[in-house]
N, C-alpha and C positions, 0 to 999 in steps of 0.2 A: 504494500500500500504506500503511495505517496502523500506528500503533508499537502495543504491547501495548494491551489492552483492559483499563479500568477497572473491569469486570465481572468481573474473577475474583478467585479466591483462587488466592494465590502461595505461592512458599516466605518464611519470617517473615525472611533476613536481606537485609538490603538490597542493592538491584542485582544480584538473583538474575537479573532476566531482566533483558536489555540489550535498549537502545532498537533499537541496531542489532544486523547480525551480518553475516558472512563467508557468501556464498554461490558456487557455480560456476553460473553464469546464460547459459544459450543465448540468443544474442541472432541468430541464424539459422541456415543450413548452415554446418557446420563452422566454427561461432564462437560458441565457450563463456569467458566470461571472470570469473577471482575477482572479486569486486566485494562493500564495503560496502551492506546494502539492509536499510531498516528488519525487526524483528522481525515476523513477522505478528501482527493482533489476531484474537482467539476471541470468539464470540458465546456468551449463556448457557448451549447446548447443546453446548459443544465442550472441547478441549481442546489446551492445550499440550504439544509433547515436544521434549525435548532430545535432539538425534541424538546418539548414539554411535558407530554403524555404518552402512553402509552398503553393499553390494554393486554395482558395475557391471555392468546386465544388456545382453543383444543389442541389446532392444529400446530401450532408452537411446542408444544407439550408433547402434541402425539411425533413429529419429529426430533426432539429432545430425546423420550424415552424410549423410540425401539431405535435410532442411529439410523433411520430411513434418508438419510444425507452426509453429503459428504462434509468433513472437516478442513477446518476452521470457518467457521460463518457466525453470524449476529442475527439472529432469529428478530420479530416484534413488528406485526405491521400494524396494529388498531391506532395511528400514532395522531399527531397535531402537534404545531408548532410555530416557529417563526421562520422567513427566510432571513439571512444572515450574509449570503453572497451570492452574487447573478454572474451567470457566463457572458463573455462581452457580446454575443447575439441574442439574449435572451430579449425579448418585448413585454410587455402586458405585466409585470411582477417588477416587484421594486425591495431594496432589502427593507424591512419592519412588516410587511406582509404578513399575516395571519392566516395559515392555507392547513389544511388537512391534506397528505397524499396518498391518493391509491398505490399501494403495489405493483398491482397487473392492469395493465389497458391491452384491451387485441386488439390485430394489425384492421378489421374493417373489411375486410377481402378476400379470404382465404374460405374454405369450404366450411370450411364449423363457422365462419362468422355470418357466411352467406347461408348457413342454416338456424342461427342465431342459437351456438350454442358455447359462449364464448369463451369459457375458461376450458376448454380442449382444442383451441385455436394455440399455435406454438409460440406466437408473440407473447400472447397471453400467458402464457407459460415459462416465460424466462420473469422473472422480475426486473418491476425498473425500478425499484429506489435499495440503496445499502448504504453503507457504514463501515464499509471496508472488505475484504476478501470475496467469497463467493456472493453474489448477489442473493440477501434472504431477506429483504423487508429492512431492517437497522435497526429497527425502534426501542430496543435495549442498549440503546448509546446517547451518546453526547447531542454526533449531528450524523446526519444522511445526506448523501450524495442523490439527487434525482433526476432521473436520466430523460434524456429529450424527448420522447413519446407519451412520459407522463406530464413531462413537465406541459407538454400542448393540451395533453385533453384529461390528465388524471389529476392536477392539482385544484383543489375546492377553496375560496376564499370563505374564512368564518367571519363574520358581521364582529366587530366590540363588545357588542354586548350579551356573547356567548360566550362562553368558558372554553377554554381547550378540551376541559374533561366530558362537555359533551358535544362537541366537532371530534370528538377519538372516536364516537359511536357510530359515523357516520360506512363506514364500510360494512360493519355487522350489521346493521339496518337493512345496506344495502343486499347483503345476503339473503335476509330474512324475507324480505319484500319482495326479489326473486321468487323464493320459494311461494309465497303467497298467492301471489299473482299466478303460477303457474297452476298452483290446485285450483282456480277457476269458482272461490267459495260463492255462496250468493245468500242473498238474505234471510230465506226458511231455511239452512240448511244446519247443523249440528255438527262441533269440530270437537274432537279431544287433541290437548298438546302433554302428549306424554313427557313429563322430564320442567321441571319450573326454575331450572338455572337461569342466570342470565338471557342466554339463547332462547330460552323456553318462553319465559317472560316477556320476550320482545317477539317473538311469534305467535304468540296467545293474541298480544296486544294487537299487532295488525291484523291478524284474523279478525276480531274485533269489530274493526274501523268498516269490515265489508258489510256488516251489520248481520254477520250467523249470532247464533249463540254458544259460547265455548265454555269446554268444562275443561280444567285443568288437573292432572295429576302428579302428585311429588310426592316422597317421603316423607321431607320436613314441614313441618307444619309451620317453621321460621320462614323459610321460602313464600311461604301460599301466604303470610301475614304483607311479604314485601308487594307479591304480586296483587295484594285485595287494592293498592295503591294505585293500581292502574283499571282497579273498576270490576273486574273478575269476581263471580260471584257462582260461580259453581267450582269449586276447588274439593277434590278428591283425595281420601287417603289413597298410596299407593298400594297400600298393604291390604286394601279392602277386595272384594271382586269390580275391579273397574270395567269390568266387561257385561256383570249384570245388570250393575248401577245404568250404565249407557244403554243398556237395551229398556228398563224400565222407566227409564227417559223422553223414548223414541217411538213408543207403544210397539216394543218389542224388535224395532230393526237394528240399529246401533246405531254409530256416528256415519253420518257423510262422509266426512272425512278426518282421520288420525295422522297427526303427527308427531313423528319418533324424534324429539331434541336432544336424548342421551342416546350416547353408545349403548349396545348393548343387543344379543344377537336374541337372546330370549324374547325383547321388549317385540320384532318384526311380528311373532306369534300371536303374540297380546295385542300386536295393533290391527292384525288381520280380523282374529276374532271381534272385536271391537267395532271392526267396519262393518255397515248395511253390504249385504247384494247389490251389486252397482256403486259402491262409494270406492273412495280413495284412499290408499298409504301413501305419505310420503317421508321419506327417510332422509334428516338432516346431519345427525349424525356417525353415518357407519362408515366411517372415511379409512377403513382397514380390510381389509381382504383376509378374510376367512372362509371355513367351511359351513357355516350358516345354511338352515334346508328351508321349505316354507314349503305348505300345502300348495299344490299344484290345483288341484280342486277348485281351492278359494280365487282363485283367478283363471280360470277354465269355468269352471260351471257356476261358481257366485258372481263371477262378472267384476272382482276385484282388481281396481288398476295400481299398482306399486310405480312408486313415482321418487327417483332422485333429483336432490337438488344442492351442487354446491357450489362456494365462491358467488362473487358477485357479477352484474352486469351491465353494460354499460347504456344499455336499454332504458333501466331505472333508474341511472345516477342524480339526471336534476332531481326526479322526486323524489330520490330519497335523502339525498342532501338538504333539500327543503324542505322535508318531514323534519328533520335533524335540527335542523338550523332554525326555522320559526317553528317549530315545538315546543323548543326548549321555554319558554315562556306562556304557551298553551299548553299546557296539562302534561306534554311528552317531556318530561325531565327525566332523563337515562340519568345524569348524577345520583339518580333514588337505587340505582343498581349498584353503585360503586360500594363494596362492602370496607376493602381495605386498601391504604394506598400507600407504598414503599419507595423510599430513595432509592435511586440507583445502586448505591453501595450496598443497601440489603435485596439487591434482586435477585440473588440466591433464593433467600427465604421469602420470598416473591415467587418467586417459583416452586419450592418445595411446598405451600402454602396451596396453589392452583392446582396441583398435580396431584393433592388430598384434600378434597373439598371437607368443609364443614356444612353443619346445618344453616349456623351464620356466615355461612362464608360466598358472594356471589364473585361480581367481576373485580379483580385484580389490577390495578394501575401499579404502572412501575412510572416516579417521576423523576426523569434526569433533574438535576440541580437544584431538588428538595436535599433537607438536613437528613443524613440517616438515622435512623429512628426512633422521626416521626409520624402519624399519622397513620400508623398500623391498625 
């Protein structure tokens, strides 16, 4: 990695950007360690952000712990921040800008985008923004380097009087809303969202907005207390028969449509059951390849459709950006999700913390340039 780039334009007072910085750097399975590592440099087309925020997602996690990537890389994309340096071509962006950046943007043109199926498009599939070494998101660092494709169509300006910490939501949203949109709810229809994490809770909530009626299911009953906050009012033990409850809901058919928010190969069974003849699974979280089996029947002869959905789209971005962005002051405050929030320096145990959920425990911010520990 080289230190900042002599190609930009910075902030005017000196040693705005530091040579080095503080990152949490995967250096295999289940070995992530702080570590000094030079700033990254930006080429003309790019630019620099100073992280603010950052969120712990699965997927951070689920490459963490089985070493499904290769080493040395900086995991963390839920990020927000400031820009801090512009490459001498960059237009539209100025350094004190307050932007959120996507990750992935695809190329627009290729056969998966021309079927609009965008995070299996290969653009889509390289990352544009790091923090040095193999390109993985950066968001567990200092600053990010963001690469010229993001920087034209993946950088989101947050308004003043938003928080960083909820312009960080603005990509999980964006996934979430995917997923929504494509289960096609409608207003008589009946959803369960298995799993009331984070994810769960922001999936229930746009289910919601299409105006079904959604029952939510979780373990913790601290969970289904966070989620009554956003209006939810049929909340389900998990440990109950959530599959009879749903049927005697429905005058015996089930749900419309079930959605799977936690891992878990058991929960496909319980969602199938769960669904009416003709309604829908969709699976948010089975991002791992197993041997998992599923009644053939219930989608042969019940007419059950099993439906994936991951990553986000670029389809959805203004809306969901502006869900995000003017929500946050209409009733959508995701800060209500933020359980605990850790400096940099403890983003180990920022980690170790996400990778063993608690009852109290929901989304995870790791904050560059916060004091270490505070705000756990």
């Amino acid at each position: 990695m080289a230190s900042s780039s002599v190609t930009t334009r910075q902030q005017d007072s000196p040693g705005a950007v530091p040579a080095t910085m503080r990152a949490a750097v995967y250096r295999g399975q289940n070995d992530v360690r702080l570590e000094t590592v030079p700033v990254p440099a930006i080429g003309p087309e790019e630019v620099l952000v100073r992280i603010n925020t950052c969120g712990i997602c699965g997927t951070d996690l689920k490459k963490i712990h089985t070493g499904s990537h290769s080493a040395p890389r900086i995991f963390g994309h839920e990020m927000a921040g400031s820009v801090v340096a512009i490459g001498k071509n960059v237009s539209g962006y100025q350094v004190g800008d307050r932007v959120m950046a996507f990750h992935h943007i695809p190329c627009g043109e290729c056969y998966y985008c021309r079927k609009k199926t965008f995070a299996q498009c290969p653009v889509y599939k390289r990352v544009g923004t790091t923090a040095g070494f193999e390109p993985a998101g950066g968001g567990f660092a200092e600053y990010i380097r963001v690469t010229e494709w993001i920087v034209k169509h993946g950088l989101v300006r947050i308004p003043n009087d938003v928080p960083f910490e909820q312009a960080a939501w603005i990509e999980p949203v964006n996934t979430c809303y995917k997923a929504i949109r494509n289960l096609q709810l409608q207003p008589d229809e009946t959803v369960l969202v298995i799993g009331q994490g984070p994810i769960g809770i922001l999936l229930a909530a746009l289910a919601k907005r299409t105006g079904a009626r959604v029952f939510t299911s979780d373990l913790f009953a601290e969970r289904h207390a966070i989620a009554a906050k956003f209006g939810f009012e049929h909340p389900l033990d998990a440990k109950q028969n959530v599959v009879e409850i749903l049927r005697r809901e429905t005058e015996g058919r089930g749900a419309d449509a079930v959605i799977v928010a936690v891992a878990g190969d058991a929960l496909v069974r319980v969602a199938l059951d769960a669904t009416r003849p003709g309604g829908r699974v969709l699976l948010f979280a089975s991002t791992q390849h197993t041997d998992a089996t599923i009644d053939p029947a219930a989608i042969c002869m019940d007419e059950k459709t099993l439906l994936g959905s991951y990553s986000a789209s670029v389809e959805v971005q203004k809306e969901a950006a502006d869900l995000v962005l003017h929500g946050y002051n209409r009733g959508f405050d995701l800060t209500r999700l933020i359980s605990h929030r850790f400096a940099l320096e403890d983003a180990l145990e920022a980690i170790e913390l996400a990778s063993n959920p608690r009852a109290d425990s929901l989304k995870i911010m790791i904050q560059p340039g916060a004091v270490a520990g505070v705000g756990r």
